[in-house]
N, C-alpha and C positions, 0 to 999 in steps of 0.2 A: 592799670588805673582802675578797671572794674573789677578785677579778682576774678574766682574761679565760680563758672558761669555752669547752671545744665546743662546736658545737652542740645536742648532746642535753644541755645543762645550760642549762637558763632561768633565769629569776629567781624568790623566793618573797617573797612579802611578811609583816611580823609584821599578823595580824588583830587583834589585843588586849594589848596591854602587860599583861603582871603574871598571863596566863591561868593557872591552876592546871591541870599535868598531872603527875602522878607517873612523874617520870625518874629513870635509875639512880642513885644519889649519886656513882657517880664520872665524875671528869671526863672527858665524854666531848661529840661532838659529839650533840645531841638529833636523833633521826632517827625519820624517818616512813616506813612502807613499805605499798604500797598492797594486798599480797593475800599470803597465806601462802607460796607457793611463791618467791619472792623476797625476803618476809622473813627464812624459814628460811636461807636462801644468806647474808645480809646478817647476819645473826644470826650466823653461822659466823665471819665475818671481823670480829667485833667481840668474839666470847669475851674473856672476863675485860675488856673495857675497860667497858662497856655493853650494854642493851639496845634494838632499834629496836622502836619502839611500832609495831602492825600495824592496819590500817583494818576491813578488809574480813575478817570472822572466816570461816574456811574451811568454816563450812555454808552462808554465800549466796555469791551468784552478783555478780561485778564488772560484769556486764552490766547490773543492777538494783538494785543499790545504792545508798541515798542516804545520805548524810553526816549524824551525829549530832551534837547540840550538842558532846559530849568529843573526838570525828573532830575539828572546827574548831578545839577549843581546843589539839589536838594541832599541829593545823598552824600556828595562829599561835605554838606556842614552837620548832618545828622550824628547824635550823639544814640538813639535807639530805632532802629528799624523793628516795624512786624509786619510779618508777613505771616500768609497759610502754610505753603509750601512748594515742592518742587513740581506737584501734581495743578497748580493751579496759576501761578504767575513765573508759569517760564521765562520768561522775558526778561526779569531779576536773576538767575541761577550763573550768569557769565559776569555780569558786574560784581554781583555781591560774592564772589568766587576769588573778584580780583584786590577787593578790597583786603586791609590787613587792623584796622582798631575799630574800635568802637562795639555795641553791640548788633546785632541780631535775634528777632526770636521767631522762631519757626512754631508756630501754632497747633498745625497737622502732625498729630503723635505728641504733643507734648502731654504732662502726666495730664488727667485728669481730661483729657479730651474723648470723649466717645466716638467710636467710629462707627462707618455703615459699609458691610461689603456689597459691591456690585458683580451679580453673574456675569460669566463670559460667553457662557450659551445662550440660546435660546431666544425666540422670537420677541420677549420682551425685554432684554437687557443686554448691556453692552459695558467697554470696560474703557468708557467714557478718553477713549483716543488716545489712552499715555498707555503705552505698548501692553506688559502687560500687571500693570497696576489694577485693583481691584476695587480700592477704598474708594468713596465718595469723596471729594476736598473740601467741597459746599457745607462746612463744618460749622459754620455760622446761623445753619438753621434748624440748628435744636438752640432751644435756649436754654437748654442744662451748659452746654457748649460754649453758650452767649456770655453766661455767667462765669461760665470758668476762665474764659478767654480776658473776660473785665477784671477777674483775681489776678490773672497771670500779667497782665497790663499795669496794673496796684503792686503789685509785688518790686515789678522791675522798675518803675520808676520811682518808686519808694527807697528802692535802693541805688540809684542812680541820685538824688534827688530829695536828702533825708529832711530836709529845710521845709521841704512840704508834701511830706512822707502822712503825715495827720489829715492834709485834704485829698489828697489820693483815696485814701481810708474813709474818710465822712461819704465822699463821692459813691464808691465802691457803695457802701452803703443804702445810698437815695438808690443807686442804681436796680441794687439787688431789689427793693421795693419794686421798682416801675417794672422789674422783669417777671417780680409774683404775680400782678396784675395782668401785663398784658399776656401770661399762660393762662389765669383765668379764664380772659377773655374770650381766648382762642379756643379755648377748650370749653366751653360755653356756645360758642357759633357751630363751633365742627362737628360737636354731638350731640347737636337738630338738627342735621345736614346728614341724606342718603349720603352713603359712600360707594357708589357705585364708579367701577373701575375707568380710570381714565385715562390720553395716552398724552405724552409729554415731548417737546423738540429733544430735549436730550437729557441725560439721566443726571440733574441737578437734584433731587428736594429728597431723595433717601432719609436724611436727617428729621424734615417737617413729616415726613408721613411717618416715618417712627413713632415721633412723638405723638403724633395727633391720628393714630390708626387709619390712616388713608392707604388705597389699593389704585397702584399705578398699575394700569396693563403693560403697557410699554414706552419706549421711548425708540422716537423713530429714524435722528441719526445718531452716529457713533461718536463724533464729535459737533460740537455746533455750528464749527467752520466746513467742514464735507458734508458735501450735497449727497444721500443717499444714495443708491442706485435704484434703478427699474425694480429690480426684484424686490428689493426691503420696500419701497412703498407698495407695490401690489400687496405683500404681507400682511402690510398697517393696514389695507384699505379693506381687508381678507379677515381681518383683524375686527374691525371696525364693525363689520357686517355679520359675524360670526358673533358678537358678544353685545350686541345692539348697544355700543359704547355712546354714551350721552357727546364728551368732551373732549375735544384736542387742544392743548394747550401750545401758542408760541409763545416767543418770547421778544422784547422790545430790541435787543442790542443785535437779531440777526431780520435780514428781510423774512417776512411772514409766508413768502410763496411757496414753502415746503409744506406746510402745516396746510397751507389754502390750498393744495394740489387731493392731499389726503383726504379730506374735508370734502369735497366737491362731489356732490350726487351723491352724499350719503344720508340722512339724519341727525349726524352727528353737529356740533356746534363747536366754531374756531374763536376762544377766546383766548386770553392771555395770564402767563405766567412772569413774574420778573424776581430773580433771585438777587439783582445787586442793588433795586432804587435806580432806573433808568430816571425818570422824571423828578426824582424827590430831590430837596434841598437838604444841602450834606451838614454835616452836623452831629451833635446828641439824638435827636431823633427820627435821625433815619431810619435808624436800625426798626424802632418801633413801626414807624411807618410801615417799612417794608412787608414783617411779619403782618401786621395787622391787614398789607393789602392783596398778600399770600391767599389767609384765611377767607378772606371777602371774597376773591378773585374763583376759588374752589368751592365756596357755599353758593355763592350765586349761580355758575352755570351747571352743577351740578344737581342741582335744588329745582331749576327752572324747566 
């Protein structure tokens, strides 16, 4: 039915004939997308055609996530899934395994995507808890990334969906505009802004510091669900006191008490990082949000 697909597009299979999901009423291809910050992108490039149904609500975490009976019955009326990858929403790798039509697209390694490696040594890095993968999955936060993921999004529904194959494209468009601007922007805030080295819950923002020349010290656990041990926070706090570090960043989708333990009798200051839109209203402009409250979030207590 769809022809011969990239690589980064697999097969999806229907789980249940006749499932009940509430899709847009107009004709559009039914899509699934596995976590806010890609929905919001996806969501852009479908204005006025449809709505893509989102999995993973932007207060939990993709790393911990298990699929709800309405998640399954989404996926068996799904006509395109996207997802990042296997590094990032495990939680889909056994379903969409078992599936047999429809598509899939895998985002992480598709062409034109940029990667970030993560070291496996060393007091400041880690290889972010999938055994021994190295890449960053948090691919969403370069907007070079942003923008190729909204082509790759235009592309396939375009061809899934030639009837409004031209609004896809117009969309793509307004999109690519609002994504000039908000790199302006950021890139505007970030180089008035000391960059002095700061340490992070876990090794998410490879991507945004790329772009935007920021200098993480470290990240203090290996995954965001395992609790450190003894030794790696003495390190951090070792760490901390050795590089007179301004800023420890948590994050919203895990309790704070890791970060507030590290933090605690030093000078250093516990604010907050969020890579998916914990609090934001999902949509087209998440995405924006997000980034723009990235940048805010790192000029402020770094500045202060």
């Amino acid at each position: 039915m769809f022809g011969k697909m990239p690589r980064y597009i697999s097969a999806l299979a229907i789980l249940a004939l006749g499932a009940t999901v509430a899709w847009p009423a107009l004709a559009a291809p039914k899509v699934v997308v596995s976590i806010a910050p890609l929905h919001s992108l996806v969501a852009a490039v479908m204005e006025g055609v449809g709505e893509p149904v989102l999995l993973v609500p932007p207060s939990a975490s993709p790393h911990a996530f298990s699929l709800r009976p309405s998640d399954a019955q989404a996926l068996a009326n799904a006509d395109i899934v996207f997802r990042v990858g296997a590094d990032m929403e495990t939680f889909l790798d056994k379903p969409l395994a078992a599936l047999a039509s429809g598509i899939v697209v895998t985002l992480d390694g598709a062409p034109g995507i940029t990667e970030q490696s993560i070291a496996t040594d060393g007091a400041s890095d880690h290889n972010h808890g999938h055994d021994d993968h190295t890449s960053d999955p948090h691919i969403w936060l370069s907007i070079a990334n942003a923008r190729r993921i909204a082509e790759i999004a235009a592309e396939t529904l375009g061809d899934s969906d030639g009837e409004n194959a031209q609004t896809y494209s117009q969309n793509l468009a307004t999109l690519d505009r609002r994504l000039d601007s908000l790199q302006r922007d950021l890139e505007t805030r970030l180089s008035t802004t000391q960059t002095p080295p700061y340490i992070v819950l876990h090794d998410a923002y490879r991507h945004f510091e790329a772009e935007f020349g920021l200098q993480r010290a470290a990240a203090i656990a290996l995954s965001p669900e395992r609790r450190p041990g003894a030794r790696r926070l003495r390190e951090i706090r070792d760490l901390l006191v050795a590089e007179d570090i301004k800023c420890v960043f948590a994050e919203p989708q895990f309790p704070n008490a890791i970060a507030a333990t590290v933090v605690d009798g030093t000078n250093a200051r516990l604010a907050e990082l969020d890579p998916i839109g914990a609090d934001l209203a999902i949509g087209p402009d998440l995405y924006f949000d997000l980034m723009n409250n990235l940048g805010r979030a790192l000029s402020d207590c770094l500045s202060g």
